[in-house]
C-alpha positions as CSV (number, residue, x, y, z in Angstrom):
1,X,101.7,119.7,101.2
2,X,97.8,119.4,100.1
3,X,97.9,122.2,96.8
4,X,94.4,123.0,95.6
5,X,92.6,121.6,98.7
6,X,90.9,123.0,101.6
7,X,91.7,122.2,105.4
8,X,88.3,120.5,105.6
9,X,89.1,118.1,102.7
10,X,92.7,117.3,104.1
11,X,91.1,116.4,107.4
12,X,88.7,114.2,105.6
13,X,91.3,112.2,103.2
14,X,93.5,112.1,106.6
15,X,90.3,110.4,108.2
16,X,89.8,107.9,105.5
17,X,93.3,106.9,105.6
18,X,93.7,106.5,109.2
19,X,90.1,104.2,109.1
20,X,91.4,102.4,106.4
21,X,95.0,101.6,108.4
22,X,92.9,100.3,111.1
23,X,90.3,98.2,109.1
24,X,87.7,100.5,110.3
25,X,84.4,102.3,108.7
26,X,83.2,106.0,109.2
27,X,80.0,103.7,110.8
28,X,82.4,102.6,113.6
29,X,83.2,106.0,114.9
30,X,80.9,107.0,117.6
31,X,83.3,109.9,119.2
32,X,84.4,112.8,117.5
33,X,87.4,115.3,118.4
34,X,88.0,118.6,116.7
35,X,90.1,121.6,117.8
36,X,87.9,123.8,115.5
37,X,91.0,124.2,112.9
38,X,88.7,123.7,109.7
39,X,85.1,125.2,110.4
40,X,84.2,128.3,112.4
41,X,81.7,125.8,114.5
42,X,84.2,123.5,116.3
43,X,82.9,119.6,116.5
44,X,79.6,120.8,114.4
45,X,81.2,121.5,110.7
46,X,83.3,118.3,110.7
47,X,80.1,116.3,111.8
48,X,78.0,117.5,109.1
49,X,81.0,117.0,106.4
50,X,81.4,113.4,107.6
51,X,78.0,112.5,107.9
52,X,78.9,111.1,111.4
53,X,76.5,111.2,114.5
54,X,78.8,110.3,117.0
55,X,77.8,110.1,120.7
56,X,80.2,112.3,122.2
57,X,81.9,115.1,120.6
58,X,84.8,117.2,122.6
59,X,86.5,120.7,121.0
60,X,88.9,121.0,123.5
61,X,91.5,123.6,121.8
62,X,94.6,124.4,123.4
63,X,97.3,124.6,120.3
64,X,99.6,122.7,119.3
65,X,99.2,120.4,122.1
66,X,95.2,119.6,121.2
67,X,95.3,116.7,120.3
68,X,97.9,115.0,123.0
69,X,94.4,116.5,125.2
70,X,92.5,114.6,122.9
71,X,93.9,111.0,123.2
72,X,94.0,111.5,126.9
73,X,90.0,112.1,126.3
74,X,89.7,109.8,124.1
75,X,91.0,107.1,125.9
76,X,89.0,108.2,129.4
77,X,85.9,107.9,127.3
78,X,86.5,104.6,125.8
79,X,87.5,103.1,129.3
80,X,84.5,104.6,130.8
81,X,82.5,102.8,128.3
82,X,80.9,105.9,126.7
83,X,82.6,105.1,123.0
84,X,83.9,102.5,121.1
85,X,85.8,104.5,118.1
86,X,87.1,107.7,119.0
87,X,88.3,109.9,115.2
88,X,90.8,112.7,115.7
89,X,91.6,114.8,112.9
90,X,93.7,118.3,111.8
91,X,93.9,119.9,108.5
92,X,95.6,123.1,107.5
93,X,96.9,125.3,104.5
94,X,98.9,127.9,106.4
95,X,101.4,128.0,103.5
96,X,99.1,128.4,100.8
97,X,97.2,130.9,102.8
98,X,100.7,132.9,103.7
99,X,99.9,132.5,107.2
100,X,102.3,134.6,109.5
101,X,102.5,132.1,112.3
102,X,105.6,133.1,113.9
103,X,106.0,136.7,113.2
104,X,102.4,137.7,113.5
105,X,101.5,139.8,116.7
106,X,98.2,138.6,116.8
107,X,98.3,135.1,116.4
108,X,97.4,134.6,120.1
109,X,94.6,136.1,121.8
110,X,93.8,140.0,121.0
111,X,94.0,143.3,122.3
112,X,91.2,142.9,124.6
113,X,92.3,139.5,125.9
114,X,93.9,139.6,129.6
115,X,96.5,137.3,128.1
116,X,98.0,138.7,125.6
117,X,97.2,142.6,127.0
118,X,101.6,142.9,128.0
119,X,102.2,141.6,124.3
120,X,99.8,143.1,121.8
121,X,100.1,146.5,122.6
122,X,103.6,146.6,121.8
123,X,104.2,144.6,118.8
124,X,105.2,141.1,121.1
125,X,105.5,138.7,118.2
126,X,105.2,134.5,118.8
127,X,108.4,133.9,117.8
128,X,109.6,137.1,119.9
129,X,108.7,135.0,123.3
130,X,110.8,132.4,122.3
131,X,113.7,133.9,121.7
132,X,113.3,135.8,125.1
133,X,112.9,132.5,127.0
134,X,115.8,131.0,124.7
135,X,118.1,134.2,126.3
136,X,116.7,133.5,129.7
137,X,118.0,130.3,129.5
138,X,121.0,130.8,128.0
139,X,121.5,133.8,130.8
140,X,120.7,131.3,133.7
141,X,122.1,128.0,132.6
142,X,125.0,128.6,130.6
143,X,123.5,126.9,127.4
144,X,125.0,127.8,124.0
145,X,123.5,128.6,120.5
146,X,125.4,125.6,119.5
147,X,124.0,123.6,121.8
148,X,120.1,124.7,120.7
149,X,121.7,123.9,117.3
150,X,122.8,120.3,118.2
151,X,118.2,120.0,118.1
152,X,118.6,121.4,114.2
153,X,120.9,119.1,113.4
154,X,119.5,116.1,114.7
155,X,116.2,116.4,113.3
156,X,118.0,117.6,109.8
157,X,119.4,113.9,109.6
158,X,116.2,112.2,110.3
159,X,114.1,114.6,108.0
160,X,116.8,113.5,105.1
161,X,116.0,109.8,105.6
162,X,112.3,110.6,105.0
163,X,111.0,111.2,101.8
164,X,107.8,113.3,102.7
165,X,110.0,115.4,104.7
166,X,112.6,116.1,101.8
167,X,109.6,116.5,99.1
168,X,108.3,119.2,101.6
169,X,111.6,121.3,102.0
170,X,111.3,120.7,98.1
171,X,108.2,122.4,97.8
172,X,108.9,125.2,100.1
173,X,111.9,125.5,98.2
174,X,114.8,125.2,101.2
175,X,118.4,125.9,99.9
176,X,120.7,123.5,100.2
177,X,118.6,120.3,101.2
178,X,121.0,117.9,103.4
179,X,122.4,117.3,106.3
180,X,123.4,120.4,108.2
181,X,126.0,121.5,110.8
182,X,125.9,122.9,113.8
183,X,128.1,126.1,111.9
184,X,125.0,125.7,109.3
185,X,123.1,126.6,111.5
186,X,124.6,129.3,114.4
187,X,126.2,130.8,111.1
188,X,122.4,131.2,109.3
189,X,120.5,134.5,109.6
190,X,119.5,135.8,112.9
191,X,115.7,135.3,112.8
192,X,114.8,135.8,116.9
193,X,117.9,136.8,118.8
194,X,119.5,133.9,119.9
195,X,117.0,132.0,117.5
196,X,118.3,131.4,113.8
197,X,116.8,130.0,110.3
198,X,117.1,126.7,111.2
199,X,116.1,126.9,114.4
200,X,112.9,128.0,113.4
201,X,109.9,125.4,112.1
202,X,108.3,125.4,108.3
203,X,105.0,126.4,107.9
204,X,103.8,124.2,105.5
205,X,100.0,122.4,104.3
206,X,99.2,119.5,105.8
207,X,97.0,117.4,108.2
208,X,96.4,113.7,109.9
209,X,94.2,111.4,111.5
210,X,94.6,109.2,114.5
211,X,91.8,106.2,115.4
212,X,91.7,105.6,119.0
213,X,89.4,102.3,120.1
214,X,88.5,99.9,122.5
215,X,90.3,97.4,123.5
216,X,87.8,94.8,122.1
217,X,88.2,96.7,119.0
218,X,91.7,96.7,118.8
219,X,91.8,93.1,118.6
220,X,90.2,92.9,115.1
221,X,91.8,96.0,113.6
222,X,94.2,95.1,110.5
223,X,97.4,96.5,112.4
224,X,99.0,95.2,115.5
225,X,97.5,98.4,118.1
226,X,99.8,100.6,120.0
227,X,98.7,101.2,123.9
228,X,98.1,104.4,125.3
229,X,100.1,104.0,128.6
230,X,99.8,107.5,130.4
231,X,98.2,111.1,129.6
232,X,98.9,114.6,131.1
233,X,97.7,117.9,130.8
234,X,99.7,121.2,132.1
235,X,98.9,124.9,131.5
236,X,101.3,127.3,132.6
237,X,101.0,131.1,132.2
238,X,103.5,134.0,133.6
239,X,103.3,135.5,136.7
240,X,105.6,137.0,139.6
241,X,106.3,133.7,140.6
242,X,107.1,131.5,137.6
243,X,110.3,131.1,135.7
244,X,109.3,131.2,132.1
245,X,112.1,128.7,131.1
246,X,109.4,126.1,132.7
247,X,106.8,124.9,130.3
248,X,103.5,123.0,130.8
249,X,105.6,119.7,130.6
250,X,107.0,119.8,134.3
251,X,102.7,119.2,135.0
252,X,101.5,117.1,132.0
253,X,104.7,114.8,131.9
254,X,104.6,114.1,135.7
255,X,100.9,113.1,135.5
256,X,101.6,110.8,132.5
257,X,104.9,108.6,133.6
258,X,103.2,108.3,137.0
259,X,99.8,107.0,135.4
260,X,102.0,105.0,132.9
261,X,104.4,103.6,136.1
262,X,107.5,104.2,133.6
263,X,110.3,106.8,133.6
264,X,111.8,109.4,131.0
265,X,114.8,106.9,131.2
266,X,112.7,104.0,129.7
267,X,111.5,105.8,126.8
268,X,113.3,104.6,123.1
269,X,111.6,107.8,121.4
270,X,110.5,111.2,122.0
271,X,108.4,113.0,119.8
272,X,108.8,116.8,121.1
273,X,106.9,119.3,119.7
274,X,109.6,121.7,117.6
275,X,108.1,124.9,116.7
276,X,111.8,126.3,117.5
277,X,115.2,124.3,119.1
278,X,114.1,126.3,122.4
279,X,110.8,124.5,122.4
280,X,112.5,120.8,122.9
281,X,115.1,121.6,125.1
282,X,112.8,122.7,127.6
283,X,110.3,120.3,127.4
284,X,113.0,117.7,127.8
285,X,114.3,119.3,130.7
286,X,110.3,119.7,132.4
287,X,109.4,116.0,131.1
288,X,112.5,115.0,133.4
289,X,114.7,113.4,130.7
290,X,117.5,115.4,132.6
291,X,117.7,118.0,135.5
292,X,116.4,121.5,134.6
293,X,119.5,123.9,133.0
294,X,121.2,120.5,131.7
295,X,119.2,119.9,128.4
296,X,122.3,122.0,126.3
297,X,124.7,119.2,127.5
298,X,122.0,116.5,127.1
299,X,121.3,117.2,123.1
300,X,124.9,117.5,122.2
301,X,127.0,115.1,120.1
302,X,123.9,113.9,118.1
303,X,122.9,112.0,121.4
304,X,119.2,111.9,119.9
305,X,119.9,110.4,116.4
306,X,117.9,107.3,115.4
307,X,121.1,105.3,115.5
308,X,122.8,106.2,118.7
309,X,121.7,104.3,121.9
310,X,121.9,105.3,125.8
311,X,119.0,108.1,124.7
312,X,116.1,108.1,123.1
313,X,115.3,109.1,119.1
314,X,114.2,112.4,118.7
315,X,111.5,113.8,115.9
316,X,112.4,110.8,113.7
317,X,110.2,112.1,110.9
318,X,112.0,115.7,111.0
319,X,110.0,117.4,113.1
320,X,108.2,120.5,112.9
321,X,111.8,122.0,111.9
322,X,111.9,119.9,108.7
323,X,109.1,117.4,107.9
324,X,106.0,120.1,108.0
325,X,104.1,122.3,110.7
326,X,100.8,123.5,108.7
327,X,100.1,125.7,112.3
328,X,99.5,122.8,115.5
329,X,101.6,120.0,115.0
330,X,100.8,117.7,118.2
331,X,99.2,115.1,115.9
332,X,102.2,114.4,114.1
333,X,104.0,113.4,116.8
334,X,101.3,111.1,117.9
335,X,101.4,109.9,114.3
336,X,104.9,109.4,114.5
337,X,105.5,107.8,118.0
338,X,102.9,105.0,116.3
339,X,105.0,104.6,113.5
340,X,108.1,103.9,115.3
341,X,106.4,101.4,117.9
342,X,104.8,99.6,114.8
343,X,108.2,99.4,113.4
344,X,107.2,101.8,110.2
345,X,109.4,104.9,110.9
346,X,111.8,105.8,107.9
347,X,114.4,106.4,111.0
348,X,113.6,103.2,113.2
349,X,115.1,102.9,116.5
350,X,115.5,99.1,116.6
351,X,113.6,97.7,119.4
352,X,111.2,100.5,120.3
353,X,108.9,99.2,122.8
354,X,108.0,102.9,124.7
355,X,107.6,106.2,123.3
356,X,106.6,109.8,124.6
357,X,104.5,112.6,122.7
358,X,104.6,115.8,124.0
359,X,102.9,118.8,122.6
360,X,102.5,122.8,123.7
361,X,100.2,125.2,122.7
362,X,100.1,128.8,122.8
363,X,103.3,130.1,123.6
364,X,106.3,129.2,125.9
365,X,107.3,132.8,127.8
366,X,103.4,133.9,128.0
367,X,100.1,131.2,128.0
368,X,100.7,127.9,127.0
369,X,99.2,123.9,127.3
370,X,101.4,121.0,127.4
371,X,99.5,118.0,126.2
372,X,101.6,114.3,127.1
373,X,100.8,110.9,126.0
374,X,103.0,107.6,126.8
375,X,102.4,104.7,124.5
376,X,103.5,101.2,124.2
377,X,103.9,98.4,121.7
């Protein structure tokens, strides 16, 4: 939570903090990164507010999932030689602006837009689509409400263990702040049938910063770096042909373990973008962490705690569900997957040498990006 400032001043403070992790300058950074979330000129506003001049400057906007498309730039144009300090950023006040991000129909595309033209018209709602692919899984699969809940409670543990996350369910005044149940949560208000309260992410303030830089960079920075591995990209989109319980991950994540040479299996965490339980189930599923239609019996039993081995951590910082979402949360998870390679994370998995970072954009059940990064320590 940021109250009083404006998304452009987050992303700056976010900025200075993320240089100032790294040992780095605003004169260092010669490549810039924006999804346009702060100024109605994407990559020109931030420029200006910074006082950078960076060399290249990419506004690739796909969601929540912009800025796992960013790294994967990022990193391309620093092996290519064409930067040396790449800055990516995200700032937001979708809370104190009362932003409808779930339950607004508009929130994608428009009438006009041949995307959204099936959803618009009728009063198809973001969270709507989930909760259809959530029943379309359930109705081909088998999977339960209390398995989607077994996601809830997982990341409810983890968010307890972190103080940001607990000061922001403070702020946004959650009843009951502690650990939760799966009958906390299948017994909870129906929001988006199958999808209940806690299955369903905060909208909160917030924002971050992420320094990406060369090797010959890195080895002068003030904190041991973390590698980016592997990078995918996926869109997927419905048609006549495509089973909308399939997400961009089945494209992104198959491009990013190859490239990386490693396997789901290898990972110790997996930060998976949460807008709702139905979100990381599938994703898990697509990015091959277990066949597709066996992610219910996957997350059960608190498999994905911090503390449990044979799987890997999920969302140790609370996720989306319970640590904040100010509107495209893919840079958290980048953030976060860091942290627990650099041993930082307020829920450590002991030993983490590989982690994964997955986010989507748009929405699952209608247009959509899945953005993957694999990192290493």
């Amino acid at each position: 939570m940021a109250p009083g400032k404006s998304a452009l001043q987050i992303k700056a403070a976010s900025a200075a903090a993320a240089l100032e992790d790294a040992g780095l300058t605003w004169k260092d950074v010669d490549a810039v990164y924006d999804s346009g979330d702060a100024s109605s000129f994407p990559g020109l506003g931030i420029q200006e507010y910074f006082d950078l001049h960076p060399r290249i400057t990419d506004t690739t906007a796909v969601g929540g999932s912009s800025f796992e498309f960013h790294a994967g730039h990022a990193r391309d144009a620093i092996r290519a030689g064409r930067a040396n300090v790449a800055l990516i950023t995200y700032g937001s006040t979708a809370r104190s602006q009362a932003f409808a991000i779930g339950t607004g129909t508009g929130a994608i595309g428009g009438a006009k837009d041949p995307a959204s033209n099936m959803e618009i018209p009728w009063g198809q709602t973001l969270i709507s689509n989930y909760g259809m692919v959530a029943n379309r899984h359930m109705h081909q699969y088998g999977t339960t409400s209390e398995q989607l809940a077994e996601i809830s409670v997982t990341t409810r543990a983890h968010a307890m263990r972190n103080p940001d996350a607990v000061r922001a369910m403070t702020d946004l005044r959650f009843r009951d702040i502690g650990e939760i149940t799966v009958e906390d949560v299948v017994n909870g208000r129906m929001i988006a049938d199958p999808l209940h309260r806690l299955e369903c992410c905060m909208i909160s303030d917030g924002g971050g910063a992420v320094v990406i830089a060369s090797e010959e960079v890195a080895k002068s920075t003030r904190k041991k770096p973390v590698w980016i591995l592997g990078a995918g990209e996926g869109i997927g989109f419905v048609d006549n042909k495509n089973d909308i319980t399939i997400s961009g991950a089945a494209q992104s994540g198959l491009a990013a373990f190859g490239e990386a040479g490693l396997s789901p299996d290898q990972m110790d965490v997996a930060m998976i973008y949460d807008s709702f339980t139905i979100t990381v189930l599938t994703c898990l599923e697509d990015l091959g962490f277990c066949k597709k239609g066996e992610g219910g019996a996957f997350v059960e039993g608190g498999r994905l705690r911090w503390d449990r081995l044979g799987a890997p951590a999920l969302n140790t910082d609370g996720g989306g569900l319970f640590s904040n979402h100010p509107g495209m949360r893919g840079i958290f998870l980048l953030i976060e997957a860091v942290r627990q390679l650099r041993g930082e994370s307020t829920s450590q998995r002991e030993g983490a040498k590989y982690a994964v970072a997955h986010g989507n954009g748009g929405r699952l059940g209608a247009v959509h990006a899945g953005g993957t990064i694999i990192l290493g320590n």
